[in-house]
Structure formats: C-alpha cells, structure tokens
C-alpha positions in Angstrom: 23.2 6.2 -70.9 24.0 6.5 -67.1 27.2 4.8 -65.6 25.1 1.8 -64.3 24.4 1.2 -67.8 27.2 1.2 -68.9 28.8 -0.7 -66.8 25.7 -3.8 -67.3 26.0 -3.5 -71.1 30.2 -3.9 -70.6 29.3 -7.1 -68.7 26.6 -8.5 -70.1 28.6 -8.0 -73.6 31.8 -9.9 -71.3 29.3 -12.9 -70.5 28.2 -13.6 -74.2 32.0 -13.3 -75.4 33.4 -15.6 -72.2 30.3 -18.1 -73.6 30.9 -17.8 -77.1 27.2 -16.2 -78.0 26.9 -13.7 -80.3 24.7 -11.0 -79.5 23.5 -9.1 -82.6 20.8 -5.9 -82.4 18.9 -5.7 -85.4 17.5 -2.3 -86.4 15.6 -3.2 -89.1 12.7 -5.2 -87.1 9.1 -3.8 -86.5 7.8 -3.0 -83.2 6.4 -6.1 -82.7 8.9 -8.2 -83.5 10.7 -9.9 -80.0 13.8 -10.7 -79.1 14.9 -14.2 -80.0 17.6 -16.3 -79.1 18.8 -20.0 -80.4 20.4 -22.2 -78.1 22.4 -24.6 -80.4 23.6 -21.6 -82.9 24.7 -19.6 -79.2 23.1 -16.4 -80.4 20.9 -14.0 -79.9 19.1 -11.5 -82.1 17.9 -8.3 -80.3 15.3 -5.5 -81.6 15.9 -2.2 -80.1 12.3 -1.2 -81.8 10.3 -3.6 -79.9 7.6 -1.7 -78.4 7.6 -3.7 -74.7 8.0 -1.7 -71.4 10.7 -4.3 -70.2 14.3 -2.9 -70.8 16.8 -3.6 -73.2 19.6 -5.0 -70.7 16.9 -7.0 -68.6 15.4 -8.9 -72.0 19.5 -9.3 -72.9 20.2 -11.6 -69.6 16.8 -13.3 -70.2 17.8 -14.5 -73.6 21.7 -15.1 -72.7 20.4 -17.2 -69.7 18.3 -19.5 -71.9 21.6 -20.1 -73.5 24.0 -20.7 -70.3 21.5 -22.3 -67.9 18.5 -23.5 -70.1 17.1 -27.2 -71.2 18.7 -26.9 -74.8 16.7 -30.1 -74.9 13.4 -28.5 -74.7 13.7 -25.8 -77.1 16.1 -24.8 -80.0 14.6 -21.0 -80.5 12.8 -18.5 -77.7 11.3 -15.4 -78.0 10.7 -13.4 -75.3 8.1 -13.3 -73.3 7.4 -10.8 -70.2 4.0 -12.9 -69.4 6.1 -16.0 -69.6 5.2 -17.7 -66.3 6.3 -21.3 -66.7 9.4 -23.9 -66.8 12.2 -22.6 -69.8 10.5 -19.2 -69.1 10.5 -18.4 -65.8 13.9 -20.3 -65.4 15.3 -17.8 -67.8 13.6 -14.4 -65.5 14.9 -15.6 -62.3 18.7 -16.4 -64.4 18.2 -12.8 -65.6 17.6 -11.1 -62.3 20.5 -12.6 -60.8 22.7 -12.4 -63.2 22.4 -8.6 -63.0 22.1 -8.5 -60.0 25.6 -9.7 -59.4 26.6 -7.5 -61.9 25.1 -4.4 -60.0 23.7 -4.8 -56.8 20.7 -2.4 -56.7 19.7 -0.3 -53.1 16.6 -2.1 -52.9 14.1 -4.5 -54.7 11.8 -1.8 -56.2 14.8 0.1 -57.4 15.6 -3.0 -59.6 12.3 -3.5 -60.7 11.8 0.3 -61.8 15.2 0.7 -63.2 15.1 -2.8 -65.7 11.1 -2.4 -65.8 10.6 -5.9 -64.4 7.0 -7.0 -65.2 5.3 -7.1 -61.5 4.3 -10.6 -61.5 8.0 -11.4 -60.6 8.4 -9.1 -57.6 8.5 -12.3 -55.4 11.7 -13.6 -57.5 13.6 -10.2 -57.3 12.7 -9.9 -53.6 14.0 -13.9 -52.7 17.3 -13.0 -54.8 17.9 -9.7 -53.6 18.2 -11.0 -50.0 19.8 -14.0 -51.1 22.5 -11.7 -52.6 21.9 -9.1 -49.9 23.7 -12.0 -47.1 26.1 -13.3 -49.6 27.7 -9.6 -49.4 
C-alpha cells in the first residue's frame, strides 16, 4: 500500500463508523461474487477476490454512498455494478468520486481515473467534479 492509500482506507473506514455502517471484507467469496451493500441493515459486505478491474477503495465509496445519499426507498440491497448507468447507480459513481475526491484531491482527472480504475464511461463525471473541486480549493 502507498500513503495515498492509506490515508483513503483511514477515511473511508472514518465515514462508515461517523454513519454507523459496518463495513465487512469477506475472503471466502468467489471471483464473481460483487460487492453488496444493504441500506436499511447500514452495511456493506466487500469481496477482495472479485475479479473486476475497478479498485477496492473506489467500489467501497460506491456502496457507502448508496447508504448516506441513496433512495433507501428504491432499493433495500445493491450490488455493484461498473456498467451501472442509470438513477440509484450512477447517483452512487458520481457520490463515490467525490467523496474521494475530497478525501484526496488527485493532480488531474486521468490520474483519478487510472489510480481507482474508474470505468471510462464516467470520465465526463470525474472531469465536472474535479473542476468543481478544483475552484472550491
């Protein structure tokens, strides 16, 4: 682990505790087994063996942000999705993107993509949020 990653697991572990989620890895899932979260139970089950290209800490603020800004109404249980393109979804990539953003802002928009392995579809959404942080700063 490098020190950005450790410094995004510290507070991405600091948002689930401040909310009450419980994060859990589970080792024993297969590869093709997602990452799910439940929004009435606050938690979120994670598989470290899931064989998708998108990173760990990027898939971790997807499902926390289905939890803090989601429609609990719409759905009790999510898995994650990189190809998920529409309402709860998409909602829950742009929540994740600035969420770590703010907890590391990255040099440039590409650098953000590469380092979490953002699926390219969403370049537009890190691009709008990374200037949108960029003049907050």
């Amino acid at each position: 682990m490098d020190i950005i990653s450790d410094e995004v697991t510290t507070n991405l572990s600091l948002i689930a505790a401040r909310n009450n989620i419980i994060v859990r890895d589970n080792l024993d899932l297969t590869k093709s087994t997602p990452d799910v979260c439940f929004t009435f139970d606050k938690g979120v089950v994670m598989n470290p063996n899931w064989g998708t290209h998108v990173h760990y800490h990027f898939r971790l603020a997807h499902e926390l942000s289905h939890i803090l800004y989601g429609d609990h109404e719409a759905q009790a249980v999510y898995q994650f999705s990189e190809y998920g393109k529409r309402g709860e979804e998409l909602l829950a990539h742009r929540n994740a993107i600035r969420m770590l953003m703010s907890i590391e802002m990255p040099s440039s928009p590409l650098t953000f993509m590469s380092y979490y392995r953002v699926p390219a579809w969403l370049e537009n959404d890190v691009t709008r949020t990374y200037n949108e942080c960029k003049s907050v700063e």
